[in-house]
Backbone bond lengths (Angstrom), bond angles and torsions (degrees), N, CA, C in turn:
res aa  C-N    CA-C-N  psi(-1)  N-CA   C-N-CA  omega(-1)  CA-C   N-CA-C  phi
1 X - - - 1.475 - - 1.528 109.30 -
2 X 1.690 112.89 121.66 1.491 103.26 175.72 1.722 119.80 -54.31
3 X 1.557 94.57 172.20 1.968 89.15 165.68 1.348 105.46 -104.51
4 X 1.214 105.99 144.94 1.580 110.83 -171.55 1.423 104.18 -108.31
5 X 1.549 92.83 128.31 1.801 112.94 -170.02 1.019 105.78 -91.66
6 X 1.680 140.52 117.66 0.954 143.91 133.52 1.350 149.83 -53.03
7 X 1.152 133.61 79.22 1.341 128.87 -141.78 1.875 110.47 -114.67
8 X 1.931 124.76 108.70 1.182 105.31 172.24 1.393 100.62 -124.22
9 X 1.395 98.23 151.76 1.607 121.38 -152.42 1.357 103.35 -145.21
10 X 1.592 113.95 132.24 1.626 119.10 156.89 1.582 102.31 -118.28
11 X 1.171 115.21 52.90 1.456 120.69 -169.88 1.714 95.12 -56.25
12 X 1.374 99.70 147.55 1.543 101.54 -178.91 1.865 100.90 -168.35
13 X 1.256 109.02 -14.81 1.501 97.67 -165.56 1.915 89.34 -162.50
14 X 1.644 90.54 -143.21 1.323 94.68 -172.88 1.724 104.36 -105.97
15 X 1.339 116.44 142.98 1.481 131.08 -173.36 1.226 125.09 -77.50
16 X 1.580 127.97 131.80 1.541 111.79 -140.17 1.983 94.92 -86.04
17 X 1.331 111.78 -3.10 1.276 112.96 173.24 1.902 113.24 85.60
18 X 0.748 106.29 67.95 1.238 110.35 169.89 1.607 114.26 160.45
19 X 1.698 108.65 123.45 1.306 135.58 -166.12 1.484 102.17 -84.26
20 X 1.161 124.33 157.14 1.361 143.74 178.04 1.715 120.53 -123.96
21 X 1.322 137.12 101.77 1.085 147.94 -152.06 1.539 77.80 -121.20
22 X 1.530 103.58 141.96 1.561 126.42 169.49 1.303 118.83 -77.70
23 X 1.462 129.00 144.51 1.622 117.72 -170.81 1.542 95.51 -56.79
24 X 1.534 86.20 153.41 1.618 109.40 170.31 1.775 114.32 -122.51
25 X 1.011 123.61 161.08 1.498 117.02 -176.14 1.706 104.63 -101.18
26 X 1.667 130.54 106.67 0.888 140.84 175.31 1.754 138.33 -32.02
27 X 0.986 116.17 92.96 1.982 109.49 -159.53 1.360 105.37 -37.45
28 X 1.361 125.32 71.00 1.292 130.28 -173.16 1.177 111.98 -54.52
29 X 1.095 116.24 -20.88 2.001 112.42 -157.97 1.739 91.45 -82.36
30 X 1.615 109.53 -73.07 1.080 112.86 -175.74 1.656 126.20 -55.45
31 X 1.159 113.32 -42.54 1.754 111.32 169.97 1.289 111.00 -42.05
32 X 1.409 103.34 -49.74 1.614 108.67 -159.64 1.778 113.11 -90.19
33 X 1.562 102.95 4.83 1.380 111.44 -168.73 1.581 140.18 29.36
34 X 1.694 83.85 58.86 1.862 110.58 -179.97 1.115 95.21 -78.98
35 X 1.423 136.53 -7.46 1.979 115.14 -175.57 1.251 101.25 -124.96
36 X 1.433 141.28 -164.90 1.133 144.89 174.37 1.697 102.28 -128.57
37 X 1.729 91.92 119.59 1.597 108.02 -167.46 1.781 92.74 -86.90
38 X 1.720 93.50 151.46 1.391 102.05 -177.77 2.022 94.31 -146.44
39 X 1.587 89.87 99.44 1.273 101.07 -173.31 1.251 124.75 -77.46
40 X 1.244 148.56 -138.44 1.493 154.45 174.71 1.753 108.22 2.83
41 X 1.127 112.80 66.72 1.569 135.41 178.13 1.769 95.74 -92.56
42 X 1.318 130.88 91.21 1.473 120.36 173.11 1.634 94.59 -55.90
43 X 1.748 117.41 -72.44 1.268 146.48 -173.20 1.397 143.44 -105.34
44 X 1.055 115.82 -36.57 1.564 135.52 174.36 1.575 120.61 -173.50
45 X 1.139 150.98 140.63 1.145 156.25 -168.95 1.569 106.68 -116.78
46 X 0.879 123.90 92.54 2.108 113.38 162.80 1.400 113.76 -38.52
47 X 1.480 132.98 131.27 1.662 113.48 155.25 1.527 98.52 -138.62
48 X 1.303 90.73 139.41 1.994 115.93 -157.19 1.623 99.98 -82.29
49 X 0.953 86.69 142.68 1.774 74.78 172.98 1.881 89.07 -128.88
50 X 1.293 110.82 146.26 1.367 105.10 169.45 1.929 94.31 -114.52
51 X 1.774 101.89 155.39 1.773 102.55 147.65 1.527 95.47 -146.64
52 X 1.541 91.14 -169.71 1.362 85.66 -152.82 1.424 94.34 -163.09
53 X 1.692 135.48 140.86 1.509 132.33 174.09 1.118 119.17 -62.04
54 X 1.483 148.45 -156.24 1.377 151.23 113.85 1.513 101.24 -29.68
55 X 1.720 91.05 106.38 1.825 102.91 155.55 1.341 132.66 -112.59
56 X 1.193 117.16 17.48 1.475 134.16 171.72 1.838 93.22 -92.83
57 X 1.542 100.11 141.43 1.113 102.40 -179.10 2.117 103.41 -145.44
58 X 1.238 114.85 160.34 1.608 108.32 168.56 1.711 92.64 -57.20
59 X 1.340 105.55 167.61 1.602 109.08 -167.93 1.730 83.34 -119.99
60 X 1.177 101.01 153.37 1.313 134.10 167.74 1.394 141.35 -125.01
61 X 1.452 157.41 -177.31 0.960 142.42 -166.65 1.745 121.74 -89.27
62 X 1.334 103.74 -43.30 1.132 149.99 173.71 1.851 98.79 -61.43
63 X 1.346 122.69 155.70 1.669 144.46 149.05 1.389 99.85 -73.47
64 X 1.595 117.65 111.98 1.339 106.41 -176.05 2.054 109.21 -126.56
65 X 1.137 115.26 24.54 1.347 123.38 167.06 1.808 111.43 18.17
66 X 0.820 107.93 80.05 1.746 107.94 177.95 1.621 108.64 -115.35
67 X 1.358 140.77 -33.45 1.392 128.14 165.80 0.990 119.48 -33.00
68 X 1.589 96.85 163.42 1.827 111.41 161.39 1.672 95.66 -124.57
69 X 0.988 105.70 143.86 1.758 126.01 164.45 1.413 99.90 -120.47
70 X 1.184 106.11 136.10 1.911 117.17 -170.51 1.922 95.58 -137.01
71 X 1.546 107.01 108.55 1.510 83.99 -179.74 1.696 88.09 -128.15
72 X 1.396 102.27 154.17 1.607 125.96 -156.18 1.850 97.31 -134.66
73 X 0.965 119.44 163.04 1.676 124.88 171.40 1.926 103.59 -143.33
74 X 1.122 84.61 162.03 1.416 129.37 179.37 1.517 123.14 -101.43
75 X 1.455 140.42 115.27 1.456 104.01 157.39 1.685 131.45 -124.55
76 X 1.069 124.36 158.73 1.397 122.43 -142.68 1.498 88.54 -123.86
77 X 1.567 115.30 96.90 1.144 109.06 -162.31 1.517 96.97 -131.52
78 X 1.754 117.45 98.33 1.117 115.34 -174.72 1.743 128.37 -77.74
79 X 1.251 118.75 147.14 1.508 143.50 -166.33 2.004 97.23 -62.38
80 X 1.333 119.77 143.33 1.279 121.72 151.98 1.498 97.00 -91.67
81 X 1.812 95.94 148.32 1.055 104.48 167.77 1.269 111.02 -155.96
82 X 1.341 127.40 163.58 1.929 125.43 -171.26 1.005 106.53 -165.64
83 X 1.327 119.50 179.96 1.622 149.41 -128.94 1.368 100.60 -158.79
84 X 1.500 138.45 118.38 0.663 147.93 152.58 1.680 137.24 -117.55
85 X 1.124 127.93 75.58 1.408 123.08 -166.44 1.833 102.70 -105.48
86 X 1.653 96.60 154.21 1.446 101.79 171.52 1.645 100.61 -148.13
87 X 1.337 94.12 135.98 1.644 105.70 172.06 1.336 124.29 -130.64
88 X 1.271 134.02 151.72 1.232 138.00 -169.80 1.663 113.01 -99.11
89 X 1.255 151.39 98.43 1.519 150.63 -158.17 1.692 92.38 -69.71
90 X 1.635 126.66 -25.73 1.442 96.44 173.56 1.096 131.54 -59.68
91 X 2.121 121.78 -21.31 1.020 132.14 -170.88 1.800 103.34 -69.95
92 X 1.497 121.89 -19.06 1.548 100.57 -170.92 2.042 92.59 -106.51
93 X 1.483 120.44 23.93 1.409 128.12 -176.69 1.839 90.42 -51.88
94 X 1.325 116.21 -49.15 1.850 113.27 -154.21 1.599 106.64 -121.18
95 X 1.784 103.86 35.98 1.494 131.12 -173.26 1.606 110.67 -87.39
96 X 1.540 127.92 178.16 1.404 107.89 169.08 1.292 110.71 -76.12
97 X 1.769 117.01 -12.86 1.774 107.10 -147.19 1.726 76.70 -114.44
98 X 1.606 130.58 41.67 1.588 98.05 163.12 1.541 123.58 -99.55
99 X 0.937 115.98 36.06 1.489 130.99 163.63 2.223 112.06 -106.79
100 X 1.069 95.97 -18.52 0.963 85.82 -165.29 2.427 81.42 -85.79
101 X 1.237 90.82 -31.50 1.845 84.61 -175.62 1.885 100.17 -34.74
102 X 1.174 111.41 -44.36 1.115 105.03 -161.88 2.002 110.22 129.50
103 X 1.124 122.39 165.09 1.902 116.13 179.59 1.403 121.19 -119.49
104 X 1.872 99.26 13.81 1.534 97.80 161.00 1.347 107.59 -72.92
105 X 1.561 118.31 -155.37 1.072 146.61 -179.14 1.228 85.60 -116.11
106 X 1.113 151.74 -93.35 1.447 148.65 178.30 1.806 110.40 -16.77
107 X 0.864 134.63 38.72 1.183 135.96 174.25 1.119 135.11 -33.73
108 X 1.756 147.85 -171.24 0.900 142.60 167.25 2.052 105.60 -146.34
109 X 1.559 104.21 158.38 1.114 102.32 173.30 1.780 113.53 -66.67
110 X 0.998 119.40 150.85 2.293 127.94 -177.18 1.606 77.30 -57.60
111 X 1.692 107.86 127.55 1.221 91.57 163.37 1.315 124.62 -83.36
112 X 1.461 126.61 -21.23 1.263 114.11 169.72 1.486 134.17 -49.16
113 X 1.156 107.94 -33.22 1.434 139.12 161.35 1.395 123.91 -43.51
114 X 1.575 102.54 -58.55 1.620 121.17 154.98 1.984 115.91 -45.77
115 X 1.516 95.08 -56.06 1.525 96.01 -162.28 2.030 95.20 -77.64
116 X 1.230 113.37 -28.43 1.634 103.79 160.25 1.292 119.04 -38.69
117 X 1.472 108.11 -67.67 1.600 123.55 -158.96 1.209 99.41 -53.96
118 X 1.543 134.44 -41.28 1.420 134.08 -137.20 1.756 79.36 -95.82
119 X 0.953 140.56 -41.94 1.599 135.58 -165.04 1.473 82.17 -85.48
120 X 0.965 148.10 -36.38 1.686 122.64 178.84 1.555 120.60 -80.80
121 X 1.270 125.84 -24.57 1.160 127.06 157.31 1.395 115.69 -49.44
122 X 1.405 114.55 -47.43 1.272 127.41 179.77 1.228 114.93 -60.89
123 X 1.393 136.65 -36.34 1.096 159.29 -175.34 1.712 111.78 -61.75
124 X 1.502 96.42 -63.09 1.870 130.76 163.78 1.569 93.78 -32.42
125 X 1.356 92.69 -81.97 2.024 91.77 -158.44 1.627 106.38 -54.60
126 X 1.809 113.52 -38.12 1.730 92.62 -166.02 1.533 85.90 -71.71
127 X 1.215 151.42 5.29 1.660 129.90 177.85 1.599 88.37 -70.90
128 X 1.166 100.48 -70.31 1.456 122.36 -159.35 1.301 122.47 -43.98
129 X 1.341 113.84 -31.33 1.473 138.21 178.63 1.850 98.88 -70.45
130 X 1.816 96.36 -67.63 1.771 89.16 -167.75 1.722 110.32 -67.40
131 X 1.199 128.73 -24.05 1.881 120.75 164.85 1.731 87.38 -52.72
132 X 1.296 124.24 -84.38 1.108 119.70 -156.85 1.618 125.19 -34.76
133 X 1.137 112.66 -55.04 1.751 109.99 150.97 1.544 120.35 -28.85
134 X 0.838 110.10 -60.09 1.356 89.64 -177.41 1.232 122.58 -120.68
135 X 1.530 138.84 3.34 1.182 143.34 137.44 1.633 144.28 -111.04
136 X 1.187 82.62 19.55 1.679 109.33 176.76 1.383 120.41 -52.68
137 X 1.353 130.72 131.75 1.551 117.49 176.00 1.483 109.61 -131.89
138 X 1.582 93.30 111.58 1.832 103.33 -174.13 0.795 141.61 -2.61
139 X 1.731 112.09 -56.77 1.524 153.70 170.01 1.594 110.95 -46.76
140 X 1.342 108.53 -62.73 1.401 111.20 -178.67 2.078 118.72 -65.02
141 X 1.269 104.56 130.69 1.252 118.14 -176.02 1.481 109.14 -43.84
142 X 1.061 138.30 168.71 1.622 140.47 -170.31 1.053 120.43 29.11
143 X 1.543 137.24 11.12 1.460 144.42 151.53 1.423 122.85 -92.43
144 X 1.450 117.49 173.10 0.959 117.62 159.33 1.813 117.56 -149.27
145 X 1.180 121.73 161.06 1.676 109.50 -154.73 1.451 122.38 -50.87
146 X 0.585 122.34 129.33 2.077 115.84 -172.47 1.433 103.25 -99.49
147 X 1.081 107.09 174.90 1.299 102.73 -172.28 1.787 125.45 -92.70
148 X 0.970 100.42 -0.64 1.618 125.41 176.03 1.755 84.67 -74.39
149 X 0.883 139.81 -40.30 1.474 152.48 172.07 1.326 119.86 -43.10
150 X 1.775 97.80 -82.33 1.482 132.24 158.76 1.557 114.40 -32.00
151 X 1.509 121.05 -41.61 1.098 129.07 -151.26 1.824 106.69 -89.61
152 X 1.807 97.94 -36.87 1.237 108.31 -145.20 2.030 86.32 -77.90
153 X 1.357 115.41 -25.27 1.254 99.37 -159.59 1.909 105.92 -117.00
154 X 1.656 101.20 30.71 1.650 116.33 148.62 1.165 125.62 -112.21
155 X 1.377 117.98 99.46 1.720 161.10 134.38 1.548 73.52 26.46
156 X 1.649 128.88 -93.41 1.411 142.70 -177.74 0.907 117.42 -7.28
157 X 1.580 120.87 -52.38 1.675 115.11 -150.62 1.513 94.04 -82.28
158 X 1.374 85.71 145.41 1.953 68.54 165.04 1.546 108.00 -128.68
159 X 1.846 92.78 147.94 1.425 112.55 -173.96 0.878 125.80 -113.21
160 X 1.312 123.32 160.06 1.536 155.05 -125.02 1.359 107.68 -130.81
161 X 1.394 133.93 97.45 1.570 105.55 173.62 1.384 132.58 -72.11
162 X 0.923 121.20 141.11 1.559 132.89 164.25 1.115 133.61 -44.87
163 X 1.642 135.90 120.12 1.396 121.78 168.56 1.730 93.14 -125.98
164 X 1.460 104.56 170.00 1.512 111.09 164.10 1.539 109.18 -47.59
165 X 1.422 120.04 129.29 1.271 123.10 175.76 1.860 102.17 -79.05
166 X 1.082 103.94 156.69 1.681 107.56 162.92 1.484 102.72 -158.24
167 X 1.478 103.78 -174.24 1.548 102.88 -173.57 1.866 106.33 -96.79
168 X 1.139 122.03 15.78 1.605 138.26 171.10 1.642 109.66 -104.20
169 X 1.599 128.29 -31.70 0.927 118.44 169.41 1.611 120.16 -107.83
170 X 1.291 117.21 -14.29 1.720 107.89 -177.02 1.106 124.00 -81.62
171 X 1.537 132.82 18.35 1.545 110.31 136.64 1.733 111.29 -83.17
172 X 1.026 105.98 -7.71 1.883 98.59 -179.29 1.791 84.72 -82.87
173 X 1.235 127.00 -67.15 1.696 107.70 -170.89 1.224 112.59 -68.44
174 X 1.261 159.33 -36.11 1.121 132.22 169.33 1.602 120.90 -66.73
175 X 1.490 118.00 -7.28 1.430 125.82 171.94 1.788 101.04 -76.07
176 X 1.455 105.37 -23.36 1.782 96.91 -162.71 1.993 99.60 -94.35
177 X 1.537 103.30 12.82 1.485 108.90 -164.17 2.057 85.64 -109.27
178 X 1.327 104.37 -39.20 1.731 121.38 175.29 1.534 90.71 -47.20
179 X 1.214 122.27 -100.88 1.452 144.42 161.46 1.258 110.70 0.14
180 X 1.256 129.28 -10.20 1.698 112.85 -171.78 1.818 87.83 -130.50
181 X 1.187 126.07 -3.55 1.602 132.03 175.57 1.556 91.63 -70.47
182 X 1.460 98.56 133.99 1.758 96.38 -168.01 1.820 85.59 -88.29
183 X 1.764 117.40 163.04 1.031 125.43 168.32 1.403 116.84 -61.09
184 X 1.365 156.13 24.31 1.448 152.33 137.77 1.032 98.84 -79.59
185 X 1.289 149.43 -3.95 1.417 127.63 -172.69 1.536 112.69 -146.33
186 X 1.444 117.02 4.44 1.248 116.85 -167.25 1.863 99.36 -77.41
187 X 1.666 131.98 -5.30 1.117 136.00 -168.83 1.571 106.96 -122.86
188 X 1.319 101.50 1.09 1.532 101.43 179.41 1.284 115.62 -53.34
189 X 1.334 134.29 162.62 1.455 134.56 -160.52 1.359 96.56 -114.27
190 X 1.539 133.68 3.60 1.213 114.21 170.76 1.683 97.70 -143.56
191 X 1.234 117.78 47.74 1.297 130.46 173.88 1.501 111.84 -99.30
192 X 1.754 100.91 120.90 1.670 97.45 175.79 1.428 111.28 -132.16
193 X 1.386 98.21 -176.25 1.449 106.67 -179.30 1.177 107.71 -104.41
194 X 1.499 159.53 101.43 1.203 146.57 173.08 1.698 129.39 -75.41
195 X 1.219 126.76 95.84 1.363 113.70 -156.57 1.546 101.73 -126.63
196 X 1.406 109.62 147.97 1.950 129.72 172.91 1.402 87.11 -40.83
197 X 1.464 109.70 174.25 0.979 125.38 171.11 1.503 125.52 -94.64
198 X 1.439 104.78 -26.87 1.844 114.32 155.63 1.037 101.53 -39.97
199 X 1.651 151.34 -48.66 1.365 152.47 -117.33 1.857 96.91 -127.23
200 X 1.073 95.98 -28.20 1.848 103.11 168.88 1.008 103.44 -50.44
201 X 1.924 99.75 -90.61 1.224 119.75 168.23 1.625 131.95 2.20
202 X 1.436 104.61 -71.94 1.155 136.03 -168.96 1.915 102.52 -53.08
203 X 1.373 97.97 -43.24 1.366 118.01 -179.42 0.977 124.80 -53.80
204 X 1.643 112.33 -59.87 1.111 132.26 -170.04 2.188 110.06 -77.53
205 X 1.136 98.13 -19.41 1.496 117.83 176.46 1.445 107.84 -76.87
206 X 1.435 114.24 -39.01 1.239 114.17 -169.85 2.081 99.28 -92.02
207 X 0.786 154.79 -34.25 1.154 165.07 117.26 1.447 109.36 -5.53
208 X 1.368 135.18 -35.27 1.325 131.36 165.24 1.552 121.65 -102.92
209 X 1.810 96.61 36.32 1.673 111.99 168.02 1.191 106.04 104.70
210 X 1.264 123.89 17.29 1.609 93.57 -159.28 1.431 86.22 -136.27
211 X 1.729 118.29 59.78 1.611 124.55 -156.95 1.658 105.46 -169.97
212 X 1.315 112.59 95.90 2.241 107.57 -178.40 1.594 92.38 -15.02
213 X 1.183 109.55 162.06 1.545 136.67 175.71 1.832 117.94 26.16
214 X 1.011 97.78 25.67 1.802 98.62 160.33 1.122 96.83 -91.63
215 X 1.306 125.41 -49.87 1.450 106.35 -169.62 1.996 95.98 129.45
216 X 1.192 135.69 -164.81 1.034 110.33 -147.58 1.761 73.81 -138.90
217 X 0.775 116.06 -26.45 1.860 123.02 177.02 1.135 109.85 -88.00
218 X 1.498 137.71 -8.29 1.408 133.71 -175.19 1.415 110.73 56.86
219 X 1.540 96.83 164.97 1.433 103.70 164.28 1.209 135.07 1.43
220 X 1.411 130.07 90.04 1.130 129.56 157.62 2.245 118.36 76.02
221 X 1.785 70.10 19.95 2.072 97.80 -173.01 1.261 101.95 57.12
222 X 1.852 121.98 48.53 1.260 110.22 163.82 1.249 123.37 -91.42
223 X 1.502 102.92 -24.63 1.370 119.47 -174.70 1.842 111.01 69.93
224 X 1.120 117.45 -168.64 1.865 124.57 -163.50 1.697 84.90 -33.84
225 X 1.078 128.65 -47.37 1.677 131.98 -158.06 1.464 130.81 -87.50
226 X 1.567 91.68 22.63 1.455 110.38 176.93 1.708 117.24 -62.10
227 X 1.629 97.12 -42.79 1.436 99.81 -158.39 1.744 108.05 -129.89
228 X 1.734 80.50 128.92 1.936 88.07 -156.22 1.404 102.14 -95.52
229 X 1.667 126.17 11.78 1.318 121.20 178.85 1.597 116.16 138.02
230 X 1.318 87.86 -20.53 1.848 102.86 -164.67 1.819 103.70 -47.55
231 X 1.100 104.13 -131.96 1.855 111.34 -153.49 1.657 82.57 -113.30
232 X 1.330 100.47 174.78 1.887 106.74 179.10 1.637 99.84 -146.83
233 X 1.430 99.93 154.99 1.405 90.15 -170.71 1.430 92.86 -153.43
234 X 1.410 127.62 136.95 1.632 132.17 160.77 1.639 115.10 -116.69
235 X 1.931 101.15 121.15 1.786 84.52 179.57 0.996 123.88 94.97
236 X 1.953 114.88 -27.63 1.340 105.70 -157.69 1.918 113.78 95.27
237 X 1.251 98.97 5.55 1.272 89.69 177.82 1.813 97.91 -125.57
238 X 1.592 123.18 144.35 1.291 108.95 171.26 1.360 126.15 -80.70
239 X 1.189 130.91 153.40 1.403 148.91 -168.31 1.659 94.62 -97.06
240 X 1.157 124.03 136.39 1.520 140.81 163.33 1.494 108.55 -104.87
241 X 1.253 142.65 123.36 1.568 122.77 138.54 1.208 117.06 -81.35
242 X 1.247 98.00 120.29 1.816 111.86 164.59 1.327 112.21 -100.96
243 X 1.556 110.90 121.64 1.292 121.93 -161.39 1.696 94.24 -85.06
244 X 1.150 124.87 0.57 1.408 109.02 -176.25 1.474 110.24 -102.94
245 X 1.019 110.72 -11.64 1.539 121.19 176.93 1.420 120.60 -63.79
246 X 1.630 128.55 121.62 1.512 114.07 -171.09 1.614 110.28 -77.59
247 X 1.208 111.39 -176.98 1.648 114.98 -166.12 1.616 106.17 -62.67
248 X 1.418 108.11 153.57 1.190 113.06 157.95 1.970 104.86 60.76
249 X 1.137 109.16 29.09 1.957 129.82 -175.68 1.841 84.21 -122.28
250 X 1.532 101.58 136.55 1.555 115.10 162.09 1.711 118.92 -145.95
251 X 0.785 146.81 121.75 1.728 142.48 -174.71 1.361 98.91 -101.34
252 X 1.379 111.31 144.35 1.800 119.49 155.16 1.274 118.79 -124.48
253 X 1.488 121.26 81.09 1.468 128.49 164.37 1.273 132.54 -130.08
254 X 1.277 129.56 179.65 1.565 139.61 -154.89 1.358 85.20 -72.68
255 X 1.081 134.68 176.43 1.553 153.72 146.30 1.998 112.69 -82.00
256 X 1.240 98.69 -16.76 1.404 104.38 -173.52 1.572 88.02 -97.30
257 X 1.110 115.25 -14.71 2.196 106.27 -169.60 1.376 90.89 -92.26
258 X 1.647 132.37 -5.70 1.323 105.13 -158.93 1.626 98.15 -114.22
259 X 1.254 136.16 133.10 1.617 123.48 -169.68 1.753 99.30 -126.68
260 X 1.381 121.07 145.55 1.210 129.34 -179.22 2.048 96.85 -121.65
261 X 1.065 111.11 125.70 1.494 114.07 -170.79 1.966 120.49 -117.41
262 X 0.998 107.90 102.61 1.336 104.99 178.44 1.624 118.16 -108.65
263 X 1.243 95.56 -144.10 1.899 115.68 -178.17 1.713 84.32 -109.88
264 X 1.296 97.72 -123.89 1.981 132.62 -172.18 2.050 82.62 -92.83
265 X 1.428 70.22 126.05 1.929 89.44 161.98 1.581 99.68 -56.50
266 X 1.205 108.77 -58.63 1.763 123.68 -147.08 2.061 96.18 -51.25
267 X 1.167 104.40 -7.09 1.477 120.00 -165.77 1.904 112.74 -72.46
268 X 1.563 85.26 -37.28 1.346 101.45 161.56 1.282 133.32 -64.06
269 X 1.013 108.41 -17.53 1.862 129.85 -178.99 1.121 109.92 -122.72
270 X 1.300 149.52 0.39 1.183 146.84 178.25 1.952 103.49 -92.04
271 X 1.359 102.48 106.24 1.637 97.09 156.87 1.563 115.94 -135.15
272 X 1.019 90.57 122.29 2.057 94.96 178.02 1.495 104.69 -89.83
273 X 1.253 99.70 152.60 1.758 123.94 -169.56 1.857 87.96 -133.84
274 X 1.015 101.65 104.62 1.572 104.33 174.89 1.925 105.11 -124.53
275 X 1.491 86.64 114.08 1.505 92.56 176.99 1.498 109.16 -87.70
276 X 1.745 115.69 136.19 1.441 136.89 -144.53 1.601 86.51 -88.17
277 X 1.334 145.30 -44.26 0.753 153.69 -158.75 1.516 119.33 -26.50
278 X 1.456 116.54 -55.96 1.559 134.04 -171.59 1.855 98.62 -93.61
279 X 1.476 120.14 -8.16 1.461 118.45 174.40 1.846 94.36 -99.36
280 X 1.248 108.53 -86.21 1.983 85.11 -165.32 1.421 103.22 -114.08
281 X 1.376 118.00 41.43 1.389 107.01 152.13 1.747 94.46 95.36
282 X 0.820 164.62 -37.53 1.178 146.70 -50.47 2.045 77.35 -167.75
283 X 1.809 98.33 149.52 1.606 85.16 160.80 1.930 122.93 -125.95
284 X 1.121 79.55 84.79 1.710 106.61 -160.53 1.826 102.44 -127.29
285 X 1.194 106.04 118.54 1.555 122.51 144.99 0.707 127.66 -95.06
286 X 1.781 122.64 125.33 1.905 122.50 174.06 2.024 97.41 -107.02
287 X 1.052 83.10 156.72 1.512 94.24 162.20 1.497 114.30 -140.56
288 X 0.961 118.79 128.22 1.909 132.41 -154.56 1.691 93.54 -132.38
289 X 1.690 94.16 131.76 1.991 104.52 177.02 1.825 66.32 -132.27
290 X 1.380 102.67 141.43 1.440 132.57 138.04 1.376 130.24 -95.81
291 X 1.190 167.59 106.59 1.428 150.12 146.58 1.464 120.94 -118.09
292 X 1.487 119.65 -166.88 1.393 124.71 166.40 1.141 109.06 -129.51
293 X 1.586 115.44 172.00 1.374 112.67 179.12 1.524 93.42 158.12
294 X 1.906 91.62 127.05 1.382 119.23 -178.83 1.836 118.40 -146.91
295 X 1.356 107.05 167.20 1.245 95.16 -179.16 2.078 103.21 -122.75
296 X 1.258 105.54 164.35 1.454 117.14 131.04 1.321 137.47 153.43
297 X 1.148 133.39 -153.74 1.416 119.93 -145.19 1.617 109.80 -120.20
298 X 1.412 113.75 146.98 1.281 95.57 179.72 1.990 123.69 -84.94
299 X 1.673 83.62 -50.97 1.370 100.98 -170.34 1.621 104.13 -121.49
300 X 2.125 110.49 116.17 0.705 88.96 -161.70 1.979 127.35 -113.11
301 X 1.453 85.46 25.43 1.535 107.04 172.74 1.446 104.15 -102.76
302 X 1.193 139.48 1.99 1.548 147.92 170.91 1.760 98.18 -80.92
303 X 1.485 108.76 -35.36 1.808 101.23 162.14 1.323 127.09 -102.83
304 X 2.023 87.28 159.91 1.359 89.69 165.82 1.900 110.83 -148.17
305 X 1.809 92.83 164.03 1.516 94.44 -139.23 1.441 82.78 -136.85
306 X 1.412 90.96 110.49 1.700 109.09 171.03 1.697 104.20 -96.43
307 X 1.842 90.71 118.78 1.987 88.28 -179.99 1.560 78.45 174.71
């Protein structure tokens, strides 16, 4: 099925040069390296999980072997996925940028236009990628399972119910997400909280007074204007926003339990714009991104999943 170009224009003169792309929500997880990337995935990756009973024992004279070691795997088997666009250069013939195509007949795509598109594609997949992490559902076309997914249908994890977050109740729910972190891990050094961004928000609102026992000035009597962006933390434990996470969704796990699985990174950044022109004649540009990308978990009583 072609892509259908929409094109509105009061073309009349010369174009002040510069395109406007709508906000996009930033691949927060991966930029900011909240998960643990597991690159050069041709096909599937194994990951072992070992446990193990009480292995300290009174000592004796003798080699006396009494444990159990129980080791189980995981596999992290990331999704193909691609980009396919096609456009026709007659559609930008009565555009602002058709002088810049050039005044053959042999034309070319506006390159500014070109070097736009290619940063908005780019833009597209890291959206698409960080929802998909963590609310992705297998089934649905251009996703792949997230772990809000992964999570919901292991027996292990244990969960948390959900209420509407607001800025009056989310230190009591993110305290009841604290509370269910078993004591081996509540001091871990790479243990976080992963929370929607309603639930940030909410946080950071309630923290500038507007929360029982902060106080009525917030933070440090800054009030709403306490907090200019910096890091967040509950407990002692850090707070992540994951922009892919839907409202009122929070996770509590290691950064080492959580794995994101591809091919070649560089896959993510790679988009070709191949003009059809010199292949069948034709006056059509496609631009094609290939990559992979999957998620999952190692250990799954080490989380917990407020939703």
């Amino acid at each position: 099925m072609a892509t259908t170009n929409s094109i509105t224009t009061t073309y009349s003169g010369e174009f002040a040069g510069q395109y406007i792309s709508a906000a996009l929500l930033s691949g927060s997880t991966l930029d900011n390296g909240l998960i643990t990337v597991k690159p050069n995935i041709k096909f599937k990756e194994v990951i072992k999980k070992v446990s193990s009973d009480d292995i300290v024992k009174d000592a004796t004279c003798d080699f006396d072997p009494t444990s159990t070691l129980t080791l189980t795997e995981r596999i992290l088997q990331p999704d193909f996925q691609q980009v396919n666009l096609q456009l026709c250069k007659a559609d930008f013939h009565n555009d602002w940028e058709a002088v810049q195509m050039g005044y053959s007949a042999f034309d070319n795509l506006p390159p500014s236009f070109a070097d736009f598109l290619i940063g908005h594609v780019a833009s597209k997949v890291a959206q698409r990628t960080e929802q998909s992490i963590w609310n992705g559902a297998a089934a649905t076309a251009g996703q792949f399972g997230g772990f809000k997914e992964l999570l919901l249908a292991d027996a292990d994890v244990t969960d948390v119910a959900a209420s509407t977050v607001t800025s009056g109740n989310v230190i009591a729910q993110i305290g009841s997400v604290v509370d269910a972190i078993g004591s081996t891990l509540y001091t871990s050094e790479d243990m976080y909280i992963y929370v929607s961004q309603n639930v940030a928000r909410a946080y950071v609102r309630a923290l500038g007074g507007f929360a029982t026992n902060v106080g009525a000035a917030g933070v440090n009597a800054d009030g709403t204007q306490w907090y200019t962006g910096g890091t967040l933390s509950f407990d002692g434990i850090k707070i992540a926003v994951a922009n892919g996470l839907a409202d009122n969704t929070m996770v509590a796990a290691e950064k080492s339990n959580l794995f994101f699985g591809t091919g070649l990174l560089a896959d993510h950044n790679e988009i070709k714009v191949i003009d059809m022109a010199d292949i069948d004649g034709s006056q059509n540009v496609r631009v094609v991104m290939r990559f992979t990308a999957g998620v999952q978990y190692g250990i799954g009583s080490d989380i917990v999943l407020y939703s």
